[in-house]
N, C-alpha and C positions, 0 to 999 in steps of 0.2 A: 742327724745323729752325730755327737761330738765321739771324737776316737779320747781316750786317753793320750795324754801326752811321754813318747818315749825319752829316759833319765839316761844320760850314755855315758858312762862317770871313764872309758878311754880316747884315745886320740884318734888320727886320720879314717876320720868315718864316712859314708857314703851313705848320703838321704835321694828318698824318690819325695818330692814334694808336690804338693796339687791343690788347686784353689779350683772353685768354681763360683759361676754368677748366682747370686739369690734368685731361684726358683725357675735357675736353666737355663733364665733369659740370654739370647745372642748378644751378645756387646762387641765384640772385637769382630772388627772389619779389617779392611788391610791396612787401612792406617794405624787404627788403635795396636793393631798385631804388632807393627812394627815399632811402635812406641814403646810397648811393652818390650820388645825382644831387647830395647836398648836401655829397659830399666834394668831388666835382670842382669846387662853384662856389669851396669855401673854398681850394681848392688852388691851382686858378688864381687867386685875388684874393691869395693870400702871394705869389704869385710875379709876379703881374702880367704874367699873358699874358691874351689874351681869348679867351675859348669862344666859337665861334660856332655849333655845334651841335653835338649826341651824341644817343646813340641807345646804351639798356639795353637787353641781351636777356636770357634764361634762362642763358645760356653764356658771353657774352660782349659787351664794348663797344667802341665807339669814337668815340671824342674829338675833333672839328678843334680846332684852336688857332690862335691868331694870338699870335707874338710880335713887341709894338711893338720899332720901331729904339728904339737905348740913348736915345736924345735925347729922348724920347717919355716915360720914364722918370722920374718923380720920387723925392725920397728919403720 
């Protein structure tokens, strides 16, 4: 079931994000775990929001974020 997608029309906001595998299946092993652990740091550092914790599991993760207000932002 899809959620709605939330519209956040202010700045430095804080998301719980979470993906999971199609139909639960285990996929992340300690390899892939760590693969992933080192996608999220390079993803958030392109984008310039900050991780403030996650948590891999066999099936599924999720991500807090903090994104700084635009001011906070450098180029």
């Amino acid at each position: 079931m899809r959620t709605r997608r939330l519209k956040v029309l202010g700045s430095d906001a804080t998301y719980h994000c979470m993906t999971r595998t199609v139909n639960g299946e285990r996929l992340f092993g300690d390899r892939e775990k760590e693969i992933l652990r080192k996608m999220i740091w390079q993803v958030a550092d392109f984008c310039g929001v900050e991780v403030l914790t996650y948590c891999v599991m066999a099936n599924h993760f999720h991500v807090l974020l903090r994104v700084p207000d635009a001011s906070e932002v450098s180029d």
